[in-house]
N, C-alpha and C positions, 0 to 999 in steps of 0.2 A: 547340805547333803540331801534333806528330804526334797527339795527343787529340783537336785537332780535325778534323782527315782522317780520324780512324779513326772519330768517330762521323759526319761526315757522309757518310759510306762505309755505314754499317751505316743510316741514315735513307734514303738510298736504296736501299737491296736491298729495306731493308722496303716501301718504297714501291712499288718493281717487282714484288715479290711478292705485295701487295695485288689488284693490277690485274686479273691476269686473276680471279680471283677475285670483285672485282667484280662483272665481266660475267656471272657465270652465275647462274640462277636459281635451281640446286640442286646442293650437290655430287655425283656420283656415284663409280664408281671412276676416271673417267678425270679425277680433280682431286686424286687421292692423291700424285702428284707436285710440284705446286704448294703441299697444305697443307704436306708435308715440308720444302721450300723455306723456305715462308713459318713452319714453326716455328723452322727455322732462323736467321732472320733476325730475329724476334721473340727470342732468346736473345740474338745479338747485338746488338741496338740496347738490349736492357736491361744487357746488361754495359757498353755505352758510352754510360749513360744518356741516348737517343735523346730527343728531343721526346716528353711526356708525352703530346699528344692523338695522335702519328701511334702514338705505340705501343700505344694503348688504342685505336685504331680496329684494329689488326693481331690485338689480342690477342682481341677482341670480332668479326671477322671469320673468325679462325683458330676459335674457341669455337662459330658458328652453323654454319660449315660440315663442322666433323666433328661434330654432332650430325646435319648433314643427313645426312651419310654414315655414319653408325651406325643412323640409321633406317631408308637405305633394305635397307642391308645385314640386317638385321634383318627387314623387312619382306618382303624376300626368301627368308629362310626360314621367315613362317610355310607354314601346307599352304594350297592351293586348296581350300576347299568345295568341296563336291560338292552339285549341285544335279537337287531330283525330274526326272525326265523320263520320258517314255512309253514303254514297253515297252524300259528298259536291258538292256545286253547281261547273261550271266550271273556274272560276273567284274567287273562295275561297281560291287556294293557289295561291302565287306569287312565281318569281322564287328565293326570298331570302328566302325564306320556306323551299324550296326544298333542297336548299346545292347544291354544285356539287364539283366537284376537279379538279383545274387549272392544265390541263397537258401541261408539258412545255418538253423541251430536257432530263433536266434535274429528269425530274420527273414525274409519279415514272417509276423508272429504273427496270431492268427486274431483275427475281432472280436471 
């Protein structure tokens, strides 16, 4: 009897935890509280072998959105381009902007 309270204790956390998750379109930083929740809850329904489909919706929910939030985190530090415009100021490009080509002995050799 306590087997079954304890897992259907851990089927609902998981199912609570789901939820708001759900509702968002993408995770950001302000869902990092909830995945953690929800990894939590995904540990216990598998130690108290939860319902096979709610746990593979948890675990398949918990997996897409910290992917989303690895990307956007990611995404966030590549650099901004920098794009041509007209008459920039003198300190608007650097020299890794610019490019140049390391000549060496070897390179580049004559025709």
């Amino acid at each position: 009897a306590d087997a079954l309270g304890y897992r259907s204790r851990s089927e609902y956390w998981l199912y609570q935890c789901c939820t708001p998750l759900d509702a968002i379109d993408c995770a950001d930083e302000s869902s990092v509280r909830s995945l953690e929740r929800l990894e939590k809850a995904i540990a216990e329904a598998v130690l108290r072998k939860a319902q096979p489909e709610l746990l593979a919706r948890g675990q398949k929910l918990f997996a897409c959105r910290s992917a989303e939030l690895e990307l956007k985190r990611s995404m966030r530090e590549l650099p901004s381009p920098k794009l041509p415009i007209d008459d920039p100021p003198a300190d608007y490009w650097s020299e890794e902007d610019q490019g140049h080509i390391d000549e060496t002995e070897e390179y580049p050799l004559p025709p």
